[in-house]
TISE-672974 format. One line per 10 residues: number of its first residue (from 0); their letters; for each residue z negated, y negated, x negated of N, C-alpha, C, O. Coordinates in nm, 3 decimals. Example, Ala and Ser with C-alpha at 12.3 -4.5 7.8 and 13.67 -1.06 7.14 Angstrom:
// TISE-672974
0) AS) -0.780/0.569/-1.319/-0.780/0.450/-1.230/-0.780/0.330/-1.320/-0.846/0.332/-1.424  -0.708/0.225/-1.285/-0.714/0.106/-1.367/-0.787/-0.003/-1.290/-0.804/-0.114/-1.341 $
// end
This chain:
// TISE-672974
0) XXXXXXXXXX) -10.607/-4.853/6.883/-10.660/-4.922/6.768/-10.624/-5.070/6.780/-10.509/-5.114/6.779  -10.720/-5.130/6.789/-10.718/-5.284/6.759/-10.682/-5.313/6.598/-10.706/-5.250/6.496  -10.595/-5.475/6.633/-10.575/-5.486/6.480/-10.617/-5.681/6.514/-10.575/-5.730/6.619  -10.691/-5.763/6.422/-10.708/-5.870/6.426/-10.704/-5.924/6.322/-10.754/-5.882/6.217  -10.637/-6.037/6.339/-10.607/-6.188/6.232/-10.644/-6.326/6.245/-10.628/-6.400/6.342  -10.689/-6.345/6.151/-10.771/-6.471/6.183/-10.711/-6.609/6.128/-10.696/-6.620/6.006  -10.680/-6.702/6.204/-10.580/-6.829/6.118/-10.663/-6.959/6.155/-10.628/-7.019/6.256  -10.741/-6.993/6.100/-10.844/-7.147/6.150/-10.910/-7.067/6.191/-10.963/-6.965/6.146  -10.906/-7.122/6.291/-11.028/-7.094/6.406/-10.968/-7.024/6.520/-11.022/-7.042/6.630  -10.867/-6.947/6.512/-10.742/-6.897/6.609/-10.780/-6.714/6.575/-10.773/-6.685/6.456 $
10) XXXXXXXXXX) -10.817/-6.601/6.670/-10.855/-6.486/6.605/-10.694/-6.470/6.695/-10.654/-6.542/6.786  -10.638/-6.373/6.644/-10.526/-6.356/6.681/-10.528/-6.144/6.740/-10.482/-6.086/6.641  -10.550/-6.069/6.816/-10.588/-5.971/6.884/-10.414/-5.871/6.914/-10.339/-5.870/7.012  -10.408/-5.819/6.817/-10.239/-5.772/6.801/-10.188/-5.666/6.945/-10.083/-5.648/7.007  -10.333/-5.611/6.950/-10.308/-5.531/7.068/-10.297/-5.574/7.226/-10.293/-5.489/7.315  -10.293/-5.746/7.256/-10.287/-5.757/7.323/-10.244/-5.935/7.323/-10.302/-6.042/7.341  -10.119/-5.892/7.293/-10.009/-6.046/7.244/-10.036/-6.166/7.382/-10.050/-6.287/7.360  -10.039/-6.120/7.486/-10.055/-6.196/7.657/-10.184/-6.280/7.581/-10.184/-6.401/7.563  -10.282/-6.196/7.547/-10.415/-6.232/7.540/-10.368/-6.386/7.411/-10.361/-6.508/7.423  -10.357/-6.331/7.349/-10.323/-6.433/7.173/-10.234/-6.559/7.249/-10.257/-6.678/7.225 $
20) XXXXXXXXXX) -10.107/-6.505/7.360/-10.064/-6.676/7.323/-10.134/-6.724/7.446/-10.078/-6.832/7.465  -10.215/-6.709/7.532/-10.322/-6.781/7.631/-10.425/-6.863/7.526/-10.478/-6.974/7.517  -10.421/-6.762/7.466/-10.554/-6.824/7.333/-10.462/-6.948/7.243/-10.518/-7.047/7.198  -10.346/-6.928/7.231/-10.269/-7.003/7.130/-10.262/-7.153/7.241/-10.339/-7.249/7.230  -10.148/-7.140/7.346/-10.183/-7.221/7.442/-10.309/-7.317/7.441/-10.310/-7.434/7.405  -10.392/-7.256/7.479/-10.518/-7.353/7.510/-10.588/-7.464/7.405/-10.644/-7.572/7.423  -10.550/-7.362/7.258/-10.538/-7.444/7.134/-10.469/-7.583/7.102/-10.506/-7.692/7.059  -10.344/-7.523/7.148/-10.234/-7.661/7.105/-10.290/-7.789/7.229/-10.329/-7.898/7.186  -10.288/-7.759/7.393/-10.338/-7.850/7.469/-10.508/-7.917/7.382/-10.533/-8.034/7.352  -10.585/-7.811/7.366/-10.687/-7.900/7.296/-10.687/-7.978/7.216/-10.781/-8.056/7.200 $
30) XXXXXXXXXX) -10.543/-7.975/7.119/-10.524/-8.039/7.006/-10.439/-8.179/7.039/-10.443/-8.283/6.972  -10.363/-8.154/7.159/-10.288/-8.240/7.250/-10.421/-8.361/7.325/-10.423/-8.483/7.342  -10.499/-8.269/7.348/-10.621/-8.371/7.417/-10.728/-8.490/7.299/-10.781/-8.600/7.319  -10.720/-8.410/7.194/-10.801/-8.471/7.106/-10.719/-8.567/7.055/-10.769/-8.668/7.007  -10.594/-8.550/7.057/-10.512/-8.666/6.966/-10.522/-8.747/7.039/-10.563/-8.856/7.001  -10.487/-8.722/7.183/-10.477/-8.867/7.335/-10.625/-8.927/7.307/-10.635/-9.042/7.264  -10.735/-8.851/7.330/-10.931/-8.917/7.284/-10.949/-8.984/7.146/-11.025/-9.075/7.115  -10.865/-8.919/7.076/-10.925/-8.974/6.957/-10.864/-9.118/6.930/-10.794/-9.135/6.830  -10.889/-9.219/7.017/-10.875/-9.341/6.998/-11.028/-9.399/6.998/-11.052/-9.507/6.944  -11.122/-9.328/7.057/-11.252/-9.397/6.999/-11.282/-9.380/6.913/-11.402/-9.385/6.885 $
40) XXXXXXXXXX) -11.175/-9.347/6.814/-11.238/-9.311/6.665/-11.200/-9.460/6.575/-11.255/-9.497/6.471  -11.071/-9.545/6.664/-11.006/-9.672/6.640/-11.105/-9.810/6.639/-11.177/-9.819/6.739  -11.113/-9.890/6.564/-11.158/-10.011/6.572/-11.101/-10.099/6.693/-11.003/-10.065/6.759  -11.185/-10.232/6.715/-11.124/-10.283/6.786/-11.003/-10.351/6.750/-10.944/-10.397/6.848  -10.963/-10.367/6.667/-10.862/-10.425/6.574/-10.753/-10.369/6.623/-10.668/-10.424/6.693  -10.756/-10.229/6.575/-10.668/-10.124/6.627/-10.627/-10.080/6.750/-10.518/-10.025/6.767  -10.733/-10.107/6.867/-10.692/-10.077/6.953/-10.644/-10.202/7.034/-10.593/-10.180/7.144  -10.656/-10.334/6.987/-10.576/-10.454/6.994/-10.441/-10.462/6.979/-10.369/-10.503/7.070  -10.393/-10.420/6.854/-10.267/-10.402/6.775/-10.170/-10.273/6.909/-10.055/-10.286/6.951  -10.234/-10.201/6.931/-10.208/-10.061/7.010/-10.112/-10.160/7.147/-9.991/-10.171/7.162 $
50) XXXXXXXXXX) -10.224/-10.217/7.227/-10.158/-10.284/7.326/-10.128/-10.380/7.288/-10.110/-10.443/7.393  -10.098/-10.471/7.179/-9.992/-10.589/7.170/-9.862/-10.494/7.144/-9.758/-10.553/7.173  -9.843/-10.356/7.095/-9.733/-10.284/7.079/-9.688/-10.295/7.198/-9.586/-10.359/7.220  -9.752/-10.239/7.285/-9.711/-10.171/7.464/-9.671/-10.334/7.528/-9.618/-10.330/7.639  -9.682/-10.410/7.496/-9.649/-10.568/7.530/-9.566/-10.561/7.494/-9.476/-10.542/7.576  -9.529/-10.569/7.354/-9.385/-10.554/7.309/-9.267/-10.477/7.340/-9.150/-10.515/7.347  -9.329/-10.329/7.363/-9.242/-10.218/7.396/-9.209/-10.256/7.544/-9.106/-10.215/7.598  -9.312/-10.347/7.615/-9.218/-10.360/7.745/-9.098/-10.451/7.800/-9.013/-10.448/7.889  -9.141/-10.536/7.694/-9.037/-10.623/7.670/-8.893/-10.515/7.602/-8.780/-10.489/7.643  -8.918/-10.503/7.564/-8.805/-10.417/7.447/-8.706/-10.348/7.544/-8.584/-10.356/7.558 $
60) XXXXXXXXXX) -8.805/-10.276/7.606/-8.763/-10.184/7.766/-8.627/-10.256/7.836/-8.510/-10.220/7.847  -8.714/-10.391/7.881/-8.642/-10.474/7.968/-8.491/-10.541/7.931/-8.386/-10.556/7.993  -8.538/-10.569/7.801/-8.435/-10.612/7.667/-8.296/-10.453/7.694/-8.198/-10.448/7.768  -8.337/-10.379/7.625/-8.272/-10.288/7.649/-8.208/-10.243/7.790/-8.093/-10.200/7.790  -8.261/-10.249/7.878/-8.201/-10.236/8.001/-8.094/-10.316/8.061/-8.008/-10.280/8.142  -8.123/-10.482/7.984/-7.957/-10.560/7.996/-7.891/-10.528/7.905/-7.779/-10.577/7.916  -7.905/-10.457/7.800/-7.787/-10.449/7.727/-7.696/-10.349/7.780/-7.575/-10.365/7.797  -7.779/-10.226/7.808/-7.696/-10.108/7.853/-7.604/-10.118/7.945/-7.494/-10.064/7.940  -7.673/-10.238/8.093/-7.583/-10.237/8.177/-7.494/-10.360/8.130/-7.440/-10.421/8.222  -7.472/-10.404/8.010/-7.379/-10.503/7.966/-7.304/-10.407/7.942/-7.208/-10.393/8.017 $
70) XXXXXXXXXX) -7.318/-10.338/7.863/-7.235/-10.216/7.764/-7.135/-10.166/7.865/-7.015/-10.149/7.841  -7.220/-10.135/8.024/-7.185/-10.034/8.071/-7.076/-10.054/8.140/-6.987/-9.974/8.167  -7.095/-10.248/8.187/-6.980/-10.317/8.267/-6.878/-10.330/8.151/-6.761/-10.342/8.187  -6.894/-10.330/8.056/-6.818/-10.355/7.950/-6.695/-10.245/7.931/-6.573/-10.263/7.930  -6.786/-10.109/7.915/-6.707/-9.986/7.928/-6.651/-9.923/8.042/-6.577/-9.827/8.020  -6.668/-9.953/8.146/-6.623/-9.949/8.291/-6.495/-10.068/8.280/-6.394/-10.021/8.334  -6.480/-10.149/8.249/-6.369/-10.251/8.211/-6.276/-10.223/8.170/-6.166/-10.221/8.226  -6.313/-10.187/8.029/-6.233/-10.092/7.954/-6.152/-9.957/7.968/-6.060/-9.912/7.901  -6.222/-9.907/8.084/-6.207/-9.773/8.109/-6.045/-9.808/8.239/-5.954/-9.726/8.252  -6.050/-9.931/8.309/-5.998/-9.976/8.422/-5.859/-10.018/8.336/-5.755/-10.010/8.402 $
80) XXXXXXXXXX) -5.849/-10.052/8.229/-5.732/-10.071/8.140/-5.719/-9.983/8.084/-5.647/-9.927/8.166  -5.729/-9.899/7.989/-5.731/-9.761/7.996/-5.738/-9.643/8.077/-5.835/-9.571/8.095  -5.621/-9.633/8.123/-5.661/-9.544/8.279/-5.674/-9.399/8.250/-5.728/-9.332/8.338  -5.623/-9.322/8.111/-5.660/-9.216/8.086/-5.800/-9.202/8.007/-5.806/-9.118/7.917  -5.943/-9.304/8.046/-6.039/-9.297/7.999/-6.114/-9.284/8.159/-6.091/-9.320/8.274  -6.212/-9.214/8.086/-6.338/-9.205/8.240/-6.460/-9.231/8.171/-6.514/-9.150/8.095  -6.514/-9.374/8.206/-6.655/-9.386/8.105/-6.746/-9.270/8.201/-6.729/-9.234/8.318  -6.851/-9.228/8.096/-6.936/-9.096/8.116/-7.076/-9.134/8.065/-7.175/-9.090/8.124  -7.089/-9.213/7.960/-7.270/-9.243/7.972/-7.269/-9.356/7.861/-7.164/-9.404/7.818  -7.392/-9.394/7.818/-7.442/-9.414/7.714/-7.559/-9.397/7.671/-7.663/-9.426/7.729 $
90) XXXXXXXXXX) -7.542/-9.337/7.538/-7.601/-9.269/7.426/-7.732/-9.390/7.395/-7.666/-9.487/7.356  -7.871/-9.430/7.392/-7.901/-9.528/7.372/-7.979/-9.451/7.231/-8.002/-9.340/7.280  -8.020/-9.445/7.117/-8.116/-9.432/7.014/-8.172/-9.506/6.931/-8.129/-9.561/6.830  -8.324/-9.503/7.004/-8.452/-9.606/6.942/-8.518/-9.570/6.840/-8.571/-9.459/6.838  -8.525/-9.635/6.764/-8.568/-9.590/6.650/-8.699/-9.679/6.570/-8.709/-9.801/6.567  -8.791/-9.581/6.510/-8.948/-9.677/6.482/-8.935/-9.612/6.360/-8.903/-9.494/6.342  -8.973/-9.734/6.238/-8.949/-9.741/6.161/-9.091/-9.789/6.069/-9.168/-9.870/6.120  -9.111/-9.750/5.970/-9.243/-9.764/5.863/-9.199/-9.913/5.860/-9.092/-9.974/5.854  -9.386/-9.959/5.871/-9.365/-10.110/5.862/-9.368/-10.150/5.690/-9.429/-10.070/5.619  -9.306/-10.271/5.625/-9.251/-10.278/5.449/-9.386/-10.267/5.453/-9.404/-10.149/5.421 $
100) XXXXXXXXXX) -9.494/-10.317/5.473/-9.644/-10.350/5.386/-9.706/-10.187/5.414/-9.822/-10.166/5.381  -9.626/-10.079/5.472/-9.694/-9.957/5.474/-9.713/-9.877/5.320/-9.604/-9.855/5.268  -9.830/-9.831/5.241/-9.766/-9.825/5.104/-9.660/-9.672/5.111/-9.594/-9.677/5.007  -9.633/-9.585/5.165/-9.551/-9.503/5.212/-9.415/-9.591/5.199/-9.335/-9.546/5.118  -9.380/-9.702/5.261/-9.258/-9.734/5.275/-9.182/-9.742/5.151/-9.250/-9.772/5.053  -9.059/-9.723/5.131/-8.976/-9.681/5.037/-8.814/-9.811/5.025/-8.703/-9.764/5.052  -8.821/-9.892/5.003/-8.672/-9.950/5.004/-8.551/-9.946/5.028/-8.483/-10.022/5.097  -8.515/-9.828/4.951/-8.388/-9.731/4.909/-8.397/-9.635/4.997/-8.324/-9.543/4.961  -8.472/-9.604/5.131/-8.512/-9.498/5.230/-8.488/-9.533/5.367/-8.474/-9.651/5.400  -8.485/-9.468/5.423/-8.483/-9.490/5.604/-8.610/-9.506/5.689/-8.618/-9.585/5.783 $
110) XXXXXXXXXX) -8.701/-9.432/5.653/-8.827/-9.484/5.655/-8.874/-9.472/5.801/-8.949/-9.550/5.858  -8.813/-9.354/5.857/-8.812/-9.337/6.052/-8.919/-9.246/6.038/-8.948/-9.150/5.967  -8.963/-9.306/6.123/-9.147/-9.217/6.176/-9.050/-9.180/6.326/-9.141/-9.139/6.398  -9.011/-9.178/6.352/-8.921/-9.119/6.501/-8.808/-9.210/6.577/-8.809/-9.328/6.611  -8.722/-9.118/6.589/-8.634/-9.126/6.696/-8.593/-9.146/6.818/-8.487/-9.085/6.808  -8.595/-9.179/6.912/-8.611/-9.144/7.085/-8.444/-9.153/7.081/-8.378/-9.244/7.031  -8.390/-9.021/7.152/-8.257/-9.059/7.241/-8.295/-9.076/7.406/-8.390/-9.042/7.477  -8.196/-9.131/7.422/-8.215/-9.152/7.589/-8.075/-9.146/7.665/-8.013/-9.223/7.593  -8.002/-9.113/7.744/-7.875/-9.116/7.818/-7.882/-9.188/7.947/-7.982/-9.162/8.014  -7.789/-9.281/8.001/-7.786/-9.351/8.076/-7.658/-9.359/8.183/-7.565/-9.433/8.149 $
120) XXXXXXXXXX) -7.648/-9.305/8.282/-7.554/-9.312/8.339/-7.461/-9.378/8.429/-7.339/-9.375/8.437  -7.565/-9.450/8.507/-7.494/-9.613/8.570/-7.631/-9.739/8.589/-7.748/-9.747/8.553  -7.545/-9.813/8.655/-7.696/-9.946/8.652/-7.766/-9.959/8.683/-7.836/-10.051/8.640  -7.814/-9.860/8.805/-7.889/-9.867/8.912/-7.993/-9.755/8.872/-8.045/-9.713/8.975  -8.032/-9.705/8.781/-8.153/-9.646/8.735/-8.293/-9.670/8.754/-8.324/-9.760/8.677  -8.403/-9.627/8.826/-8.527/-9.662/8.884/-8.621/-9.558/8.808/-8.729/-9.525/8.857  -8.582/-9.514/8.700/-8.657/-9.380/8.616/-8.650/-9.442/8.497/-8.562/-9.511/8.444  -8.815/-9.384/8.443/-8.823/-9.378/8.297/-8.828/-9.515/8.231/-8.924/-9.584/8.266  -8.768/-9.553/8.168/-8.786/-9.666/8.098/-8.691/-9.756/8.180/-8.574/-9.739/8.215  -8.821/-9.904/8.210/-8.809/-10.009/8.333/-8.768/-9.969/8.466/-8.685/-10.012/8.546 $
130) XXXXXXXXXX) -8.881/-9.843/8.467/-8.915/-9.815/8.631/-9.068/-9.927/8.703/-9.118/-9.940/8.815  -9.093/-9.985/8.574/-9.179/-10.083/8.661/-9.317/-9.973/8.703/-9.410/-10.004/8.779  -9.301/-9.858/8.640/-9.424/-9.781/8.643/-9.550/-9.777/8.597/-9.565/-9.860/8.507  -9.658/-9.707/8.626/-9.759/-9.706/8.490/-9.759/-9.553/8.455/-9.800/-9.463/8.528  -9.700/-9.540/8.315/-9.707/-9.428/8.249/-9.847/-9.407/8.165/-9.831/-9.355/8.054  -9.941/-9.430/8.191/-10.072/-9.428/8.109/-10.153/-9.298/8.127/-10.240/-9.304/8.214  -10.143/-9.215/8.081/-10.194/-9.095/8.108/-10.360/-9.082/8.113/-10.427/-8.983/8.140  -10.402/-9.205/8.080/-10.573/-9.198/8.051/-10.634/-9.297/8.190/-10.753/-9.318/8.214  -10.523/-9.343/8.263/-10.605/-9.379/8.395/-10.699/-9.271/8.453/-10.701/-9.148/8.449  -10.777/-9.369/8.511/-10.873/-9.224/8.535/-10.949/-9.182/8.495/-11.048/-9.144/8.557 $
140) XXXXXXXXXX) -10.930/-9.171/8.371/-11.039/-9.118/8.256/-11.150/-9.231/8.277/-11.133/-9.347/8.240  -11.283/-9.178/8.348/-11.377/-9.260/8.329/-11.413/-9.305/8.213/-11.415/-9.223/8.121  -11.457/-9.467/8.183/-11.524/-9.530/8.063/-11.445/-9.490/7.988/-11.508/-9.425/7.905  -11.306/-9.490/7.956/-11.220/-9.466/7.857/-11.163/-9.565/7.808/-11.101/-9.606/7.907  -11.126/-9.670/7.682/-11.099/-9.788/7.613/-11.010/-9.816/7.704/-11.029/-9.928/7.751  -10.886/-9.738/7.765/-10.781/-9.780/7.766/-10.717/-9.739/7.922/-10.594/-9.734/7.935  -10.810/-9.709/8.041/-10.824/-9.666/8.143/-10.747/-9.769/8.196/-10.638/-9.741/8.246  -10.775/-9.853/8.193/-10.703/-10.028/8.278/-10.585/-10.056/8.226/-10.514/-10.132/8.292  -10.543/-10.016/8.121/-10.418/-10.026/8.067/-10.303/-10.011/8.122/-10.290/-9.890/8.137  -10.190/-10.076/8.168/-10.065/-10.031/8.188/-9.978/-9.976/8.113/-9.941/-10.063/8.034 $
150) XXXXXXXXXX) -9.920/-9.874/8.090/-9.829/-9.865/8.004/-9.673/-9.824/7.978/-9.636/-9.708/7.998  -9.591/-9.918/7.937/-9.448/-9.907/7.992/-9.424/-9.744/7.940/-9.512/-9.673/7.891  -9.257/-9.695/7.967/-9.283/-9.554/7.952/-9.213/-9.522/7.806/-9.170/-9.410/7.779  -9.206/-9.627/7.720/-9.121/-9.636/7.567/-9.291/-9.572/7.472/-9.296/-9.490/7.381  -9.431/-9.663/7.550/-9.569/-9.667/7.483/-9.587/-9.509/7.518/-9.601/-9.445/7.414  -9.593/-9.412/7.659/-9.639/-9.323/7.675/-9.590/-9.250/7.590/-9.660/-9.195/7.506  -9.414/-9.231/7.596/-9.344/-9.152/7.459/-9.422/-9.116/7.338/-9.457/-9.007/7.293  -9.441/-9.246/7.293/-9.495/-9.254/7.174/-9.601/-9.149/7.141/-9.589/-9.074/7.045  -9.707/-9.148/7.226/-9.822/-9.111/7.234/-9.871/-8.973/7.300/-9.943/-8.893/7.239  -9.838/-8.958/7.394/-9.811/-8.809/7.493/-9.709/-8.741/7.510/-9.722/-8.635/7.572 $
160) XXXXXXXXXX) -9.583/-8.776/7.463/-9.424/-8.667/7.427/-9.422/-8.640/7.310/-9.343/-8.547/7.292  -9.483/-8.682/7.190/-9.422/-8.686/7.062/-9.563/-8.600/6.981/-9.669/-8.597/7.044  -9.560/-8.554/6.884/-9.652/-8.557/6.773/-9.712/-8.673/6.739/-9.805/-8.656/6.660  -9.697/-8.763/6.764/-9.788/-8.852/6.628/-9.891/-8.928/6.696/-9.917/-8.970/6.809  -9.935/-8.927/6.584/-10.184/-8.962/6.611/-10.121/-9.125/6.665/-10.004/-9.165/6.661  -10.241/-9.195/6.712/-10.222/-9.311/6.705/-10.230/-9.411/6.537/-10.208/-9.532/6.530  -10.259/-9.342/6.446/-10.258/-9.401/6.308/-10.109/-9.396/6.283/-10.054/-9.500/6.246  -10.045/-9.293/6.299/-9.888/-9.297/6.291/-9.843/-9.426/6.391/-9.789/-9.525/6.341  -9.870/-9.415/6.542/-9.792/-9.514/6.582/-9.846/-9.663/6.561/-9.786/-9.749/6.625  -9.952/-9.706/6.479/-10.025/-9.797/6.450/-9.926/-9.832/6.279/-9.964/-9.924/6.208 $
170) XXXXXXXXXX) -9.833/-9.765/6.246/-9.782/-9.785/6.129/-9.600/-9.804/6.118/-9.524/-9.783/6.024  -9.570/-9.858/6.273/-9.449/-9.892/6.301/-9.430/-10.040/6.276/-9.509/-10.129/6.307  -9.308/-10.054/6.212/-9.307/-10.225/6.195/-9.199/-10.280/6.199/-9.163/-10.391/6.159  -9.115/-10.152/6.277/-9.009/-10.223/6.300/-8.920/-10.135/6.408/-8.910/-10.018/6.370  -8.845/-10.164/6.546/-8.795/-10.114/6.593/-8.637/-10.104/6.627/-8.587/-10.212/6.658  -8.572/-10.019/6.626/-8.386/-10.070/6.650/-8.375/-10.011/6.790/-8.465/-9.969/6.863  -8.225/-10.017/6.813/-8.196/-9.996/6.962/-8.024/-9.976/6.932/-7.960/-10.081/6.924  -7.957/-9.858/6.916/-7.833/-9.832/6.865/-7.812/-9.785/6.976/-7.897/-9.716/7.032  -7.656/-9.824/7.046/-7.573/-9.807/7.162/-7.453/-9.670/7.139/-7.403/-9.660/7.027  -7.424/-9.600/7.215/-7.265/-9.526/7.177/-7.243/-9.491/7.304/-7.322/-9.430/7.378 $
180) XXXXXXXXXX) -7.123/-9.534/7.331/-7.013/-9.526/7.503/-7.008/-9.343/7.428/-7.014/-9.293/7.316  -6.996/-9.298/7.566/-6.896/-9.173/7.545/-6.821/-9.194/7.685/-6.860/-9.215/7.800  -6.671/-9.175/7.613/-6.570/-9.130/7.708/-6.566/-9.010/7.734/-6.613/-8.924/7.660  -6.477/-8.975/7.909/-6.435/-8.867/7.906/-6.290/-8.875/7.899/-6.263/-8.991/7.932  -6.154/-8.797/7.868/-6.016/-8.812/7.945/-6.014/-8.695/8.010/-6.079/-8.594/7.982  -5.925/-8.715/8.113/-5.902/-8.604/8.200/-5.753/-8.596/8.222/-5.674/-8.688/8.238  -5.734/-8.480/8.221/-5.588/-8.444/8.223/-5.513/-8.362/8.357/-5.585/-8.328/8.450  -5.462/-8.352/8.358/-5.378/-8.324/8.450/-5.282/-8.182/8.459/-5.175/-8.154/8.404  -5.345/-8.125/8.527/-5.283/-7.928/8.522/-5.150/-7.973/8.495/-5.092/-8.061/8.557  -5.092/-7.885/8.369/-4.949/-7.893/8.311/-4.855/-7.824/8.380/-4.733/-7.840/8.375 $
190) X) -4.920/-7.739/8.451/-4.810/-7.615/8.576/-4.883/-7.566/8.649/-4.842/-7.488/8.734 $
// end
């Protein structure tokens, strides 16, 4: 006996669960694809604003990348006067924030449309953010707005790791960049 449920546009087939999450699968990627396309639904305005972001965010990148390895000579220093310390990473968390003229934005609120953590382990890093890459997932895409585009890998985040439409990331107006050393100590077998 077949048993079926229907949720949207999703028939869900109980007797044969393999079958439902192939079907579920293919859903969420379609929904994954339409959010990445649905920028021709954007003005040109918007899709102006889009890459003066990714300008910014690459800068930001770069910005961020001297601080860390400031931090990092900093905590390696520290760690050399402190000899029962072993620096172990840093914690970097970026944070995008509702821009004030959003009418959503709130005063008395935090107002984070998302988070990014990132971990960093010495200076010499050639991955991810200021690999000097193009993270643009729509190269390629024939006759697509944004095919020629470069995009640092803080912009791809945004857009292809995360949930949010491009109207969400079109409603950021402000970004931070919060640091935290973690130590390790290491001890020494007692017997």
């Amino acid at each position: 006996m077949s048993m079926f449920m229907e949720k949207g546009n999703i028939k869900y087939n109980f007797s044969d669960p393999l079958e439902d999450l192939k079907r579920i699968r293919k859903t969420k990627e379609l929904k994954k694809i339409k959010s990445i396309h649905n920028i021709w639904l954007l003005t040109d305005e918007e899709i102006h604003k889009i890459r003066l972001l990714n300008v910014f965010l690459t800068g930001f990148e770069k910005e961020l990348k001297t601080n860390v390895v400031q931090v990092m000579q900093n905590s390696k220093e520290y760690c050399h006067i402190h000899k029962d310390l072993i620096f172990d990473e840093v914690e970097v968390t970026i944070g995008f924030y509702l821009d004030k003229n959003d009418p959503e934005y709130l005063e008395d609120m935090d107002n984070v449309i998302l988070e990014i953590h990132d971990y960093f382990y010495d200076e010499t890093w050639d991955y991810g953010i200021v690999d000097n890459n193009c993270h643009n997932v729509l190269v390629n895409k024939e006759g697509h707005v944004m095919e020629q585009d470069k995009h640092c890998r803080l912009m791809h985040v945004l857009y292809d790791d995360t949930n949010l439409s491009w109207d969400e990331i079109l409603r950021i107006g402000a970004i931070t960049m919060e640091y935290q050393v973690l130590y390790k100590t290491q001890f020494t077998k007692i017997f």
